[in-house]
C-alpha positions in Angstrom: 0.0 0.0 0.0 1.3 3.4 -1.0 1.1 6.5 1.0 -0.2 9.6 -0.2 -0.7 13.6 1.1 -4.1 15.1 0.5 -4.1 18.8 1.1 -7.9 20.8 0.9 -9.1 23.8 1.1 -13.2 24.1 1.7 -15.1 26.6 0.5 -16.6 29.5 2.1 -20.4 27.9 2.6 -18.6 24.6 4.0 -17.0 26.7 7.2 -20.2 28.3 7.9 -21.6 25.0 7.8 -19.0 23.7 10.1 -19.0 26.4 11.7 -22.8 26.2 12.5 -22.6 22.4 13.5 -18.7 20.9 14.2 -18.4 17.8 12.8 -15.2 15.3 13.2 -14.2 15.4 9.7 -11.8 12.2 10.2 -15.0 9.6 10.1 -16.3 10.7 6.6 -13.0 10.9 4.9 -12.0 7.5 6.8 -15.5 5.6 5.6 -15.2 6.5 1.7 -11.4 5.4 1.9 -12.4 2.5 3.4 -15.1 1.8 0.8 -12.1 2.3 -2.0 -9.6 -0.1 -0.5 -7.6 2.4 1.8 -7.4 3.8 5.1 -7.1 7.4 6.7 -4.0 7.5 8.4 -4.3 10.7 10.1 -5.4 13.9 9.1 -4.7 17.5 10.9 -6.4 21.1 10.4 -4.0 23.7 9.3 -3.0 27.2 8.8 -2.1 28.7 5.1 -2.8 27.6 1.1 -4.9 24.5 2.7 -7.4 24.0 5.6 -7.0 20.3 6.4 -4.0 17.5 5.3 -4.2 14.0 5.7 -2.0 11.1 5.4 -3.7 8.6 3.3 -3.2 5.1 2.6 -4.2 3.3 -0.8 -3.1 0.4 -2.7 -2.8 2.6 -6.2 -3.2 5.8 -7.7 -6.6 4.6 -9.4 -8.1 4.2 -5.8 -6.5 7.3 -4.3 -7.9 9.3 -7.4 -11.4 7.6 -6.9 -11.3 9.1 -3.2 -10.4 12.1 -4.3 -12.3 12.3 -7.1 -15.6 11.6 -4.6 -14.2 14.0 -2.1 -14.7 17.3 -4.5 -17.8 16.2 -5.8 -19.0 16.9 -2.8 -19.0 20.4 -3.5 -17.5 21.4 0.0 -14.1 22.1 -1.4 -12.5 24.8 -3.2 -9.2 22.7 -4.1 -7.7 19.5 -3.5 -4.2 18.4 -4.2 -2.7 14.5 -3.7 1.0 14.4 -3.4 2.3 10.8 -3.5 4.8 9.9 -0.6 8.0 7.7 -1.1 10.1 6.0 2.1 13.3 7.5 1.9 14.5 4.1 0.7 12.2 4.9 -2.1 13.3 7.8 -3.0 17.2 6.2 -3.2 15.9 3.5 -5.3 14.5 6.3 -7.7 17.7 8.2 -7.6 20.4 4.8 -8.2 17.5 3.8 -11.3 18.0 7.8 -12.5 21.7 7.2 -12.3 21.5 4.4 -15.6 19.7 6.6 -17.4 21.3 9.8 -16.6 23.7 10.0 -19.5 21.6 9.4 -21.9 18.8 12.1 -21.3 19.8 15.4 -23.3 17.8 18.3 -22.7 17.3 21.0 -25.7 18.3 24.6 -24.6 
């Protein structure tokens, strides 16, 4: 299962509504992950370009774009962004693989 960061931002009519009535976000976004195969990890409220993040878990980027995909047709967001996560031992895999091919890529200036 891969991990993935999902960064929202709601719109104006979805704080009032929270606003109006609190709600613990965590149990809706953790039911339709479920439904698709994945699992919320955790998710945190924050200041800035985004209102909420979240630490998802999915077994592909098919599934994680189905979530997402029912997320903002909700209508409560304004913008939605998934970021894919690597382990670090990922990410040095990636960069020994770039290393074969790294003399052979020529970019055009």
């Amino acid at each position: 299962m891969a991990l993935y960061l999902y960064q929202l931002s709601y719109t104006a009519e979805s704080w009032k509504t929270q606003i109006q009535s609190p709600q613990d976000v965590r149990g809706r976004v953790a039911a339709a992950s479920e439904a698709l195969g994945g699992r919320l990890v955790h998710a945190w409220y924050a200041l800035g370009d985004y209102d909420l993040v979240a630490i998802l878990e999915y077994p592909d980027n098919a599934a994680v774009a189905a979530g997402s995909i029912v997320v903002l047709a909700g209508g409560a967001l304004k913008a939605g962004k998934t970021t894919p996560l690597l382990t670090i031992e990922e990410g040095m895999a990636a960069m020994q693989k770039a290393g074969t091919a790294a003399g052979l890529y020529r970019p055009s200036v």
